[in-house]
Backbone bond lengths (Angstrom), bond angles and torsions (degrees), N, CA, C in turn:
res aa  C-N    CA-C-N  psi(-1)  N-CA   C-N-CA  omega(-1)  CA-C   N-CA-C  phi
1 X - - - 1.474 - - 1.516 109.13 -
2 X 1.572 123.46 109.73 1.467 110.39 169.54 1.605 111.87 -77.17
3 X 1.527 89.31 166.34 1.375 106.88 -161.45 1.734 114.46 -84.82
4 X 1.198 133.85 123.41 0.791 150.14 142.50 1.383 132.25 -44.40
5 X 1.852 98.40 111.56 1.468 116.37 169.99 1.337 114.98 -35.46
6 X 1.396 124.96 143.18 1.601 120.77 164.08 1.387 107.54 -113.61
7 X 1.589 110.03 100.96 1.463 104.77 159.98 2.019 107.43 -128.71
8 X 1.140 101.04 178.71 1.419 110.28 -178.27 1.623 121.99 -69.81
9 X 1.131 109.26 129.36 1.463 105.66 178.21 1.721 119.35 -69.21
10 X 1.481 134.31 144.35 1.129 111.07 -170.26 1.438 97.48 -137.58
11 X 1.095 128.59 102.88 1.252 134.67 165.45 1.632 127.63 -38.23
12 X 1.403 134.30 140.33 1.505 136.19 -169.49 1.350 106.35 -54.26
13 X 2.227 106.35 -36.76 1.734 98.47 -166.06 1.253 100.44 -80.18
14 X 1.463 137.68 -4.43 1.545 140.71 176.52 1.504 122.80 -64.47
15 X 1.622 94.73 -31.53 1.375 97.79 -170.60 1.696 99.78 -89.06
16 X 1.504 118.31 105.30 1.518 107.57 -154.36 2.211 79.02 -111.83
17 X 1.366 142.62 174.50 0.870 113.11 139.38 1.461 113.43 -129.45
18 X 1.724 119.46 155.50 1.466 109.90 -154.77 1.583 105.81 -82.81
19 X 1.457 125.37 154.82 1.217 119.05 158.44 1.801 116.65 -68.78
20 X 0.783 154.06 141.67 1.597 163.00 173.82 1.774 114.01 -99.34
21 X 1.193 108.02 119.92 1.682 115.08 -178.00 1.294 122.04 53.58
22 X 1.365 109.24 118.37 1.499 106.35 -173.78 1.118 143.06 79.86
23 X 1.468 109.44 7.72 1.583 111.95 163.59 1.931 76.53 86.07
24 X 0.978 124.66 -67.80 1.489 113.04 -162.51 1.459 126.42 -12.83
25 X 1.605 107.79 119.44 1.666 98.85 177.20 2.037 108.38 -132.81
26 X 1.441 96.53 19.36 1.546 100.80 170.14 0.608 120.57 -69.05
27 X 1.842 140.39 -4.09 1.823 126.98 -137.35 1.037 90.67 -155.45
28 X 1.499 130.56 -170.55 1.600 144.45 167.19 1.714 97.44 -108.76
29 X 0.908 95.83 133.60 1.367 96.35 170.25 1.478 110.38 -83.63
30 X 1.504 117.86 150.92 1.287 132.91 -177.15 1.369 103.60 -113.97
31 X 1.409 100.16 145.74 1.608 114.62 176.11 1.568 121.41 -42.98
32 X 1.578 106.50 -36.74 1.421 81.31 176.91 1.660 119.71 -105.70
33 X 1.652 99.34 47.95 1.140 95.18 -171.39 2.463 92.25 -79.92
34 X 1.085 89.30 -20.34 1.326 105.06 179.87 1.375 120.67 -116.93
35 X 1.657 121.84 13.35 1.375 115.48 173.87 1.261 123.57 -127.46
36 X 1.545 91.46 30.29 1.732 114.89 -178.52 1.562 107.25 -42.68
37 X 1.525 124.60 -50.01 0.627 130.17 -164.51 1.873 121.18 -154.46
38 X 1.261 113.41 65.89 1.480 138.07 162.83 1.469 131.28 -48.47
39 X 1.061 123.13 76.20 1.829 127.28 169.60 1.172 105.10 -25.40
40 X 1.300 103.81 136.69 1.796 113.88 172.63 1.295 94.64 -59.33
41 X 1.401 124.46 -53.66 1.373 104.19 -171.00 2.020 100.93 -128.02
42 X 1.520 93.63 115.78 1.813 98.56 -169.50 1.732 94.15 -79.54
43 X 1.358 112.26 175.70 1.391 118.47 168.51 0.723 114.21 -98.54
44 X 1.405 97.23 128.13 1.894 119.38 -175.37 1.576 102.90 -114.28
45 X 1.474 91.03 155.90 2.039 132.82 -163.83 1.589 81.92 -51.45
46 X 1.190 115.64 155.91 1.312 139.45 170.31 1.851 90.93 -53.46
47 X 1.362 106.31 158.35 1.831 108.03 163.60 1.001 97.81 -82.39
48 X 1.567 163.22 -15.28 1.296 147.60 165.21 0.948 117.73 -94.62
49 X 1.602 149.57 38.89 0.917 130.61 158.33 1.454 106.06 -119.33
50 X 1.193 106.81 164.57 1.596 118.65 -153.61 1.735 96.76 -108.03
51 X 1.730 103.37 136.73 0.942 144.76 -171.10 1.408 133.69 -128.54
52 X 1.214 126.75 91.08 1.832 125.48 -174.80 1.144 106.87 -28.33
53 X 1.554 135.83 -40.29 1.151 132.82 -162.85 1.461 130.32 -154.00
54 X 1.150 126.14 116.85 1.259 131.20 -163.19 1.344 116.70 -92.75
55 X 1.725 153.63 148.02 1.125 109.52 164.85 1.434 105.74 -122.42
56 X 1.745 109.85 130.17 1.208 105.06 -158.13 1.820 95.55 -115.94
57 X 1.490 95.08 139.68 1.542 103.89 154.60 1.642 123.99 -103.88
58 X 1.575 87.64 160.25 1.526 99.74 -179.26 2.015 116.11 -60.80
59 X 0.962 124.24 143.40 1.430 143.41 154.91 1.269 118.54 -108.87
60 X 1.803 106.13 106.64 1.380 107.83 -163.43 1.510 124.28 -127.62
61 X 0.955 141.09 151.25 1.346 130.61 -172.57 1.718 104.32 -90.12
62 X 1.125 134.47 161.05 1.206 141.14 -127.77 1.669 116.89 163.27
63 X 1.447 99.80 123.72 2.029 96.57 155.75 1.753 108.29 34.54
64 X 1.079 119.65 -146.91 1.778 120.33 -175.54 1.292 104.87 -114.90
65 X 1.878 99.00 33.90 2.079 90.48 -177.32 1.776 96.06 -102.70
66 X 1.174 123.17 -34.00 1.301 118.84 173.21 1.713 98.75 106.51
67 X 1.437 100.01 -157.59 1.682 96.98 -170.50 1.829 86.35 -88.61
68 X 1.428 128.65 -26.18 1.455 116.61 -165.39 1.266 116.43 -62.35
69 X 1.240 128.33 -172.29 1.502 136.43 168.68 1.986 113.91 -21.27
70 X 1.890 102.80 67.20 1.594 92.28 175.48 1.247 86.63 -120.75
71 X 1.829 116.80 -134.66 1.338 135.29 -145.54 1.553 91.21 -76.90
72 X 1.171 113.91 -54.80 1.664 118.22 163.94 1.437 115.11 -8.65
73 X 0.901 121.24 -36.44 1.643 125.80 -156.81 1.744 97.70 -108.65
74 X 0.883 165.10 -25.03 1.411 164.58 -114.27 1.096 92.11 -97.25
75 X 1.675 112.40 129.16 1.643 115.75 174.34 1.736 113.95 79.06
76 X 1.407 90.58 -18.25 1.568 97.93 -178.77 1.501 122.91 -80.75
77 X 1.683 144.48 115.29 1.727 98.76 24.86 1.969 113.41 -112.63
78 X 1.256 105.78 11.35 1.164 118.24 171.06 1.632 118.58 -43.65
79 X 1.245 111.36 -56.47 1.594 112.93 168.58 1.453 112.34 -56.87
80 X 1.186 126.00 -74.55 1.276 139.75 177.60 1.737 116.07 -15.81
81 X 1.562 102.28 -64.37 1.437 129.91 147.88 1.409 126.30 -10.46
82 X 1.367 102.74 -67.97 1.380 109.47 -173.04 1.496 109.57 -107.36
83 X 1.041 136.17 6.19 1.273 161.16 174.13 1.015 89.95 -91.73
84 X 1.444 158.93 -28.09 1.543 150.76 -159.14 1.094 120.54 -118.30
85 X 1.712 112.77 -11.79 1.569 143.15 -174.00 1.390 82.76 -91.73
86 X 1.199 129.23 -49.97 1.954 128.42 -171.31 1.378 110.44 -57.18
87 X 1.900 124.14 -50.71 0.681 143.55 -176.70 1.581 114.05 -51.79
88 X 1.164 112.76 -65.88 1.300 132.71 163.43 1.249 129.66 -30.48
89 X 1.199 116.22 -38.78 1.501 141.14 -162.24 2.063 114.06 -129.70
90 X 1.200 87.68 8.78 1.556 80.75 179.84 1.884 106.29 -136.63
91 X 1.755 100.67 -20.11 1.448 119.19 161.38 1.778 119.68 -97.10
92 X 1.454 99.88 -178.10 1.497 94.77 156.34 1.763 104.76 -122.11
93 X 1.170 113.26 20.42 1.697 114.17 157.78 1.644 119.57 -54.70
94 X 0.990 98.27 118.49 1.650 114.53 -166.29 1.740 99.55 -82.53
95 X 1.069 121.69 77.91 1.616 137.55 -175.75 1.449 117.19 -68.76
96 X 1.215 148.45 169.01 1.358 152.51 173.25 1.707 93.01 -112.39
97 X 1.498 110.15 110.79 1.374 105.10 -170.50 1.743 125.02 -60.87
98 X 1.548 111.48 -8.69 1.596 139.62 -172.22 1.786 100.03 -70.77
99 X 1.492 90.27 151.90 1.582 105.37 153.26 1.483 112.41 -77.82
100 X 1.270 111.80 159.05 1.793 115.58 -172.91 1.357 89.90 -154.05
101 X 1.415 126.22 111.93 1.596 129.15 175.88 1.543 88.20 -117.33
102 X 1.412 117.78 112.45 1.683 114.07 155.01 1.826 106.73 -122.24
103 X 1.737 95.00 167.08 1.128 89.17 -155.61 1.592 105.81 -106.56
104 X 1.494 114.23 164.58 1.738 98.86 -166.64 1.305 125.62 -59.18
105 X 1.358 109.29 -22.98 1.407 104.63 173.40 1.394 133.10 -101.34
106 X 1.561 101.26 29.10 1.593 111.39 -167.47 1.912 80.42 -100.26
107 X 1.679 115.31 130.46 1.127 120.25 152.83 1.592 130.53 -46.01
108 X 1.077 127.93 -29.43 1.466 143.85 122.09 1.582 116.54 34.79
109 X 1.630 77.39 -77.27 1.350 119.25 -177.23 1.453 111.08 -38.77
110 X 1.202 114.30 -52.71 1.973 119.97 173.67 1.486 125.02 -53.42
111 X 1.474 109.76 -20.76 1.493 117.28 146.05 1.434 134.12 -32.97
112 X 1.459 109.03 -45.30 1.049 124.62 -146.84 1.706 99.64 -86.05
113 X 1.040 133.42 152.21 1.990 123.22 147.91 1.213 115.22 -117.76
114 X 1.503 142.25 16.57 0.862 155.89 97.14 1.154 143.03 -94.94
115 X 1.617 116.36 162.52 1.412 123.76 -175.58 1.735 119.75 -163.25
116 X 1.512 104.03 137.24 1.126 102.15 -158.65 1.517 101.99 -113.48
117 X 1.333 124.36 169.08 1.798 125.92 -170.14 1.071 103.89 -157.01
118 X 1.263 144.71 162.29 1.613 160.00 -166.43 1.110 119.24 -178.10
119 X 1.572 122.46 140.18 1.448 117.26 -169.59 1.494 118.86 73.20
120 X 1.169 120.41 18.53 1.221 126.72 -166.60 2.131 117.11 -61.19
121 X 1.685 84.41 -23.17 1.769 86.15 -177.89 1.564 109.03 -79.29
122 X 1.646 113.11 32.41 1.488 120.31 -176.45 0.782 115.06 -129.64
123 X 1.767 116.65 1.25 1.736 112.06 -138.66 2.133 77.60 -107.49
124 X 1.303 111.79 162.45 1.165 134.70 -155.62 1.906 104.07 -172.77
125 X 1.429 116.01 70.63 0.893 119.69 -166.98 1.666 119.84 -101.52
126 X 1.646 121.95 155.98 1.428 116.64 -130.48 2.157 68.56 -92.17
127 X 1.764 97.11 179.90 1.550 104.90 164.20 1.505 106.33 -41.37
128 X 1.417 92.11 -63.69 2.368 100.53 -177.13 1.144 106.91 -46.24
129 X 1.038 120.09 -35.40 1.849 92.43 -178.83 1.449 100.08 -99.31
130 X 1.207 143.03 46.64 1.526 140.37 171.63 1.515 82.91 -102.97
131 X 1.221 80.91 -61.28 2.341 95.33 -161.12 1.844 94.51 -47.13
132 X 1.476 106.06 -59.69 1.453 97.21 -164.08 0.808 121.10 -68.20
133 X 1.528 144.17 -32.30 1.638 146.63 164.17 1.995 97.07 -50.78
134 X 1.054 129.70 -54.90 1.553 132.08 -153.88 1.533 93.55 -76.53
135 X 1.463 135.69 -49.57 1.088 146.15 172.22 1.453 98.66 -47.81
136 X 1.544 126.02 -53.71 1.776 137.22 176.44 1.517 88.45 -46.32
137 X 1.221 130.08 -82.06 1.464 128.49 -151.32 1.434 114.28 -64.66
138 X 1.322 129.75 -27.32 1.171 154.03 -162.25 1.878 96.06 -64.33
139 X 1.742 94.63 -57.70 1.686 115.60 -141.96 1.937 80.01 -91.16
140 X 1.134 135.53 -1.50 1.679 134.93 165.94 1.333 100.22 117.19
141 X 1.417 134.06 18.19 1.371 121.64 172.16 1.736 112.82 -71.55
142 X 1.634 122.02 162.37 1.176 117.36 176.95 1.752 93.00 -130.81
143 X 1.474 96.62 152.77 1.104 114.73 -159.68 2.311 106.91 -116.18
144 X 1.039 120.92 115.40 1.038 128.53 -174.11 2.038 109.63 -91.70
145 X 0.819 120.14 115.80 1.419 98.69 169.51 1.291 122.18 -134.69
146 X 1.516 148.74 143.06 1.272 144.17 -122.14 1.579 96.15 178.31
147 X 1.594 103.22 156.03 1.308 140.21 179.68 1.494 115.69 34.37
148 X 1.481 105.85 48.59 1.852 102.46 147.05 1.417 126.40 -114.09
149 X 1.617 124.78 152.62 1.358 102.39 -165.22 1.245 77.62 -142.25
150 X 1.775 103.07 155.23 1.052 141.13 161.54 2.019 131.86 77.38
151 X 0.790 148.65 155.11 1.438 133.27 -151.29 1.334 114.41 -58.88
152 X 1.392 120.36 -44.43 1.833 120.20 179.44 1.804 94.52 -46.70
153 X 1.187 104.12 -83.95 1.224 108.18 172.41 1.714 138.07 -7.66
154 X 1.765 101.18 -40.98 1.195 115.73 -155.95 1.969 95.21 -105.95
155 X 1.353 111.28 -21.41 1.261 121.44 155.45 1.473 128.74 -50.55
156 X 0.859 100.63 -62.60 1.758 129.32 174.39 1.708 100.17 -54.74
157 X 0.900 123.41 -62.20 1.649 131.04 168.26 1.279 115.13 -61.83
158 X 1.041 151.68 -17.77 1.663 155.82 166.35 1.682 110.06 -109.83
159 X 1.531 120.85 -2.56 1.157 86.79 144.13 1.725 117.03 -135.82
160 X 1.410 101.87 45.66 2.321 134.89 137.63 1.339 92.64 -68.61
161 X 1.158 119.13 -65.21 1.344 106.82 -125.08 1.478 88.80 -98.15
162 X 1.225 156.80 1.94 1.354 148.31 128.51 1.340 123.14 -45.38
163 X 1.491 102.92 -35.51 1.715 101.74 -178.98 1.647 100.04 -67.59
164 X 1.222 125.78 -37.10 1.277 123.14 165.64 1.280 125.94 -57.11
165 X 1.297 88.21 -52.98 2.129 87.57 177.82 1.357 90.89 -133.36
166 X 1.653 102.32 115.52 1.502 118.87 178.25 1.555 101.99 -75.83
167 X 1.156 142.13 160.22 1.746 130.27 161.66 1.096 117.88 78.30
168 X 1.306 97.30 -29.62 2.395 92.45 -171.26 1.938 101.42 -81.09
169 X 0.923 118.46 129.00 1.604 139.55 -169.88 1.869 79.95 -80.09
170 X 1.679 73.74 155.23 1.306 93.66 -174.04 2.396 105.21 -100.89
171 X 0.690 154.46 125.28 1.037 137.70 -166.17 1.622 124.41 -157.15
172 X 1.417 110.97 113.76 2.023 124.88 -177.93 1.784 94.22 -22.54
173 X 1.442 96.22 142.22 2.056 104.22 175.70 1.334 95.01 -91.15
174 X 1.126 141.06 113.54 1.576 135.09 153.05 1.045 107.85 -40.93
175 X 1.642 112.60 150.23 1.743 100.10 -168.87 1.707 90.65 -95.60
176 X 0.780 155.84 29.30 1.663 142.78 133.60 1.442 98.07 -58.05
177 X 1.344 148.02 -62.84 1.423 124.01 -173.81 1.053 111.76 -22.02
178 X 1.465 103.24 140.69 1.852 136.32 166.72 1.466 95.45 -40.83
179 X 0.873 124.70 -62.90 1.818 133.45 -157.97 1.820 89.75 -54.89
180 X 0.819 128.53 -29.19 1.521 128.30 172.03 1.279 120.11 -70.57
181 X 1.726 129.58 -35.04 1.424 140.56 -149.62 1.144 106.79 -139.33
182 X 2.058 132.29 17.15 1.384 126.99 170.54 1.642 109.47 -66.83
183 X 0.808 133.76 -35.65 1.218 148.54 -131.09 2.306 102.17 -150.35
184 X 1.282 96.24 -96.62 1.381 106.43 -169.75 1.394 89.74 -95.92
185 X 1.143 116.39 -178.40 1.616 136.81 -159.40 2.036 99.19 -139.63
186 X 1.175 102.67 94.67 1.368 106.87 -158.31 1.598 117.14 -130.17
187 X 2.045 103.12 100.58 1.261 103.15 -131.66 1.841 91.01 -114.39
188 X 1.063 105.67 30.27 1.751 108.09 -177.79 1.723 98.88 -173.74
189 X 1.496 85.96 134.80 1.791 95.99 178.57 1.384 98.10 -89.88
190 X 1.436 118.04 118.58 1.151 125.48 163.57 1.737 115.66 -77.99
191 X 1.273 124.93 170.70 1.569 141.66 -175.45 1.389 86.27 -105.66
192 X 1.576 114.23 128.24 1.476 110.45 149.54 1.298 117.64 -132.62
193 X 1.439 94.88 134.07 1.448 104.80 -171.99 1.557 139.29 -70.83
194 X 1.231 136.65 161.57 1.550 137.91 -172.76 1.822 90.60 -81.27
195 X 1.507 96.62 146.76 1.881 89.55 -169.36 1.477 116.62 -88.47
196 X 1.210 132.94 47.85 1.671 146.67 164.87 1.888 103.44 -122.94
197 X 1.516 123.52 -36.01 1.665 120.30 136.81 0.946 147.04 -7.25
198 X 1.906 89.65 -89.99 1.312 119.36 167.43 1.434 131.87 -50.36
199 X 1.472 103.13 -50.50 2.224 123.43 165.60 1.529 93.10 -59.79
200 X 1.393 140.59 -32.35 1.303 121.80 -158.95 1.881 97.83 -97.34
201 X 1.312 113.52 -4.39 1.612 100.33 -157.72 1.424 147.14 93.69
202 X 1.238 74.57 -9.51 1.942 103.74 -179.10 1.827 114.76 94.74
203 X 0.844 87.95 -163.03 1.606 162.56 -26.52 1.536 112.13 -43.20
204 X 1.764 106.64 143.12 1.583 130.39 -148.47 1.686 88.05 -84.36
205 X 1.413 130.63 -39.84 1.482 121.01 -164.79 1.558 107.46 -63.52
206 X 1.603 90.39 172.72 1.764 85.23 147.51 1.275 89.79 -149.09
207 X 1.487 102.81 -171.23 2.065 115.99 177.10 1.787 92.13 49.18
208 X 1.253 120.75 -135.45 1.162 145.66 -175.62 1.782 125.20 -105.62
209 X 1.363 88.84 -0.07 1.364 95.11 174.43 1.684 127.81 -92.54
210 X 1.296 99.08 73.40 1.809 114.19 -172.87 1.401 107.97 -95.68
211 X 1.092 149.99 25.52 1.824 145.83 89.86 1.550 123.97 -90.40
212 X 1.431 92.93 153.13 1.344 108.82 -167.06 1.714 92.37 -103.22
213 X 1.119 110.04 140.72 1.474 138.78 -174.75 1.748 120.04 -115.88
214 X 1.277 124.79 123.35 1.422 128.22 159.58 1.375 113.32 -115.56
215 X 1.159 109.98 114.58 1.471 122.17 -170.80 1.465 115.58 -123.27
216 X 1.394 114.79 156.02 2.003 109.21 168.65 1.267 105.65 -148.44
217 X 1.322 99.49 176.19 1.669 113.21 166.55 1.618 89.50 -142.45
218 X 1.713 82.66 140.31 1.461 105.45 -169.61 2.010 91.94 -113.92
219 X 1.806 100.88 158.91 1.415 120.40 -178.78 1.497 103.64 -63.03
220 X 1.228 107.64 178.15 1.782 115.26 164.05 1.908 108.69 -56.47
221 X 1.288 97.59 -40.00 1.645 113.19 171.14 1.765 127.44 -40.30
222 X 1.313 75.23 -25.97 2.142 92.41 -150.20 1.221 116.83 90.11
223 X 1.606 130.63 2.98 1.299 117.52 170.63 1.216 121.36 -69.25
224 X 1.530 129.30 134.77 1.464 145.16 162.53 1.806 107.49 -47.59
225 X 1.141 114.07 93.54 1.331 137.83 176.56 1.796 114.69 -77.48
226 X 1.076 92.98 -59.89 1.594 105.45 -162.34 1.752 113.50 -131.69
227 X 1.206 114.50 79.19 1.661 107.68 163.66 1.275 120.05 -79.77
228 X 1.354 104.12 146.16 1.601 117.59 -164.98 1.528 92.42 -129.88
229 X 1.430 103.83 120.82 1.420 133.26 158.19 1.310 121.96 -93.31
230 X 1.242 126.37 93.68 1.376 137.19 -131.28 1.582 84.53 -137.47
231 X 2.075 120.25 133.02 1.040 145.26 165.50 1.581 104.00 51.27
232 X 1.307 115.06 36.83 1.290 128.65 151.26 1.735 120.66 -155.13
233 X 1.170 96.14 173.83 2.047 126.20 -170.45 0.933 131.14 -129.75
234 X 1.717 99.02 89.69 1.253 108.20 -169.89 1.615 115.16 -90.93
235 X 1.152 101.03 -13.75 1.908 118.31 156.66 1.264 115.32 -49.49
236 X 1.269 104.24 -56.99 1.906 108.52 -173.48 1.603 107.24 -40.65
237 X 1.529 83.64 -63.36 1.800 105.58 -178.06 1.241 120.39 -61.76
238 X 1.040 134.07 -19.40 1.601 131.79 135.77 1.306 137.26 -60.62
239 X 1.354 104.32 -18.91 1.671 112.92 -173.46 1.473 106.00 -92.33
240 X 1.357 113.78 -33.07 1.527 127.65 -144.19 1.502 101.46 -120.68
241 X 1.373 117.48 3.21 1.547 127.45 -163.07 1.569 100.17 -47.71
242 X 1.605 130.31 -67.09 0.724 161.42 175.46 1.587 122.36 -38.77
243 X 1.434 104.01 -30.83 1.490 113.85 178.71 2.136 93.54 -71.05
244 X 1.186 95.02 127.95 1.713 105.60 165.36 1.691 129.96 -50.96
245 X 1.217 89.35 -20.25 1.926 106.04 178.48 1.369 113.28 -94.79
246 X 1.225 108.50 -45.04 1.551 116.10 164.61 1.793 107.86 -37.23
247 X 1.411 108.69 131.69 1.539 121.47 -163.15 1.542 82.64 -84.42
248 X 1.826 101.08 132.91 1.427 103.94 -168.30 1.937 104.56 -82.04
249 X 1.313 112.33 -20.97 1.499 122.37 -175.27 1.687 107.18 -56.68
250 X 1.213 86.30 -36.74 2.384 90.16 -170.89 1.600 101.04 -99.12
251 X 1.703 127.98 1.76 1.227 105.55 172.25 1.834 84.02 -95.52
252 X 1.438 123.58 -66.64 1.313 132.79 173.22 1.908 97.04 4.76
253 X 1.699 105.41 -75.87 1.297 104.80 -169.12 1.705 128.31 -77.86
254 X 1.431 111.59 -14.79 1.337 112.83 157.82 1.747 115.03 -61.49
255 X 0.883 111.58 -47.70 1.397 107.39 174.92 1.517 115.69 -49.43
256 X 1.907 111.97 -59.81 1.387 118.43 162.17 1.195 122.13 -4.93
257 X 1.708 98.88 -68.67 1.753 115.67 -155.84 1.749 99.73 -83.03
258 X 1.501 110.43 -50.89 1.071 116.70 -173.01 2.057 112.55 -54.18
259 X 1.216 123.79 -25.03 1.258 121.76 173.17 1.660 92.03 -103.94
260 X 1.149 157.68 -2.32 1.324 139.75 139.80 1.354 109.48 -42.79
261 X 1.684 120.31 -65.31 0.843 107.55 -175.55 1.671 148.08 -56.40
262 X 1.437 101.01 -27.42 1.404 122.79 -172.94 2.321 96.20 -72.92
263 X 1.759 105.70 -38.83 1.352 87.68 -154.22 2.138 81.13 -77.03
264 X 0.945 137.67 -25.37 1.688 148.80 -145.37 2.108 69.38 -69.69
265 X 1.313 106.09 -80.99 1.471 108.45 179.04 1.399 123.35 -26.74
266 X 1.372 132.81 -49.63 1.141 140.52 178.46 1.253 119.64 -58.33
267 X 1.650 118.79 -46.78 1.224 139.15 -176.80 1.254 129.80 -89.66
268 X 1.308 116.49 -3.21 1.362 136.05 176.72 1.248 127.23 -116.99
């Protein structure tokens, strides 16, 4: 019998989302309706106190940076940060307001029911983290992955993520998937841009990657295992929400997708 992730179950009437300023409940609220003004570093929950949900990213080995401070880390923990202030405030998921970087081969890892990755067209991962990420997906973890662009890139990432899952096809999410409609109702993949882009107006690509792609690989089951956020940044748009130049439409929808994804994980 493999082992089973332990995370919290979250019911549909749980996922309530709040209106922000003013009693107002006509609109969606936007990130900076609350990120006017974000501390580099906000106060975070004691480390012992207990939390339904953590949000943890991957720590990955990579190029000659190792598992420490490489591509793994980008945006990190500034995005994470304020990405968790959204979470917090736009769900009723009871979050650990902290960054949490563990690494794939830390057993740890089975804690988690989600998990997030970046930079992935860098990642170069040891045997241990093959077993421990595949063992992660295996035991019900879901896997988030974000900000690589363009085909070199997209090479390098499909053939990781085979060593993990040998056989499972890689394949576009129709936007009828659940992972679209937990939460927001999200009927076009937007491009989001890196935030020197975005402040300039664009153009949103970089390298060769001029569409943005949502992709997965699903279990023997049909479960949604692995979404791939492909030739967009959904980091930026979490980190940078708050900056006034930042195009409010691609932080608005990183948030969207990015808390789709976390409740789709929870609930599945």
């Amino acid at each position: 019998m493999r082992p089973a992730i332990r995370a919290a179950v979250i019911g549909p009437a749980a996922v309530v989302l709040l209106a922000i300023g003013g009693g107002q409940t006509d609109r969606t609220p936007s990130p900076r309706d609350f990120l006017d003004e974000v501390p580099l570093r906000p106060g975070l929950d004691a480390p012992d106190e207990h939390h339904e949900f953590t949000f943890a990213r991957a720590a990955y080995s990579g190029s000659s940076w190792g598992w420490g401070w490489g591509s793994w880390s980008t945006d990190y923990p500034k995005a994470d940060r304020q990405f968790l202030i959204g979470v917090k405030r736009l769900t009723r998921i009871d979050a650990y307001a902290g960054e949490h970087a563990v690494r794939l081969d830390d057993p740890e890892l089975l804690h988690y029911p989600f998990l997030y990755a970046v930079e992935v067209g860098r990642m170069g991962l040891t045997e241990e983290e093959v077993l421990g990420l595949r063992r992660y997906l295996a035991a019900g973890g879901f896997l988030l992955v974000d900000d690589f662009w363009g085909s070199w890139e997209w090479s390098v990432f499909e053939a990781e993520i085979h060593r993990v899952l040998p056989g499972r096809p890689i394949v576009d999410l129709p936007l009828d998937h659940p992972v679209f409609h937990t939460v927001y109702n999200i009927d076009e993949v937007l491009q989001v841009p890196n935030v020197r882009n975005g402040m300039m107006g664009g153009p949103y690509w970089e390298r060769d990657g001029y569409t943005p792609f949502c992709r997965g690989i699903f279990d023997e089951d049909g479960r949604l295992v692995v979404m791939i956020n492909w030739n967009s940044d959904l980091g930026d748009a979490w980190e940078w929400a708050e900056n006034p130049y930042y195009p409010l439409d691609r932080s608005t929808f990183a948030y969207q997708l990015g808390i789709n994804a976390i409740v789709f994980a929870m609930t599945h």
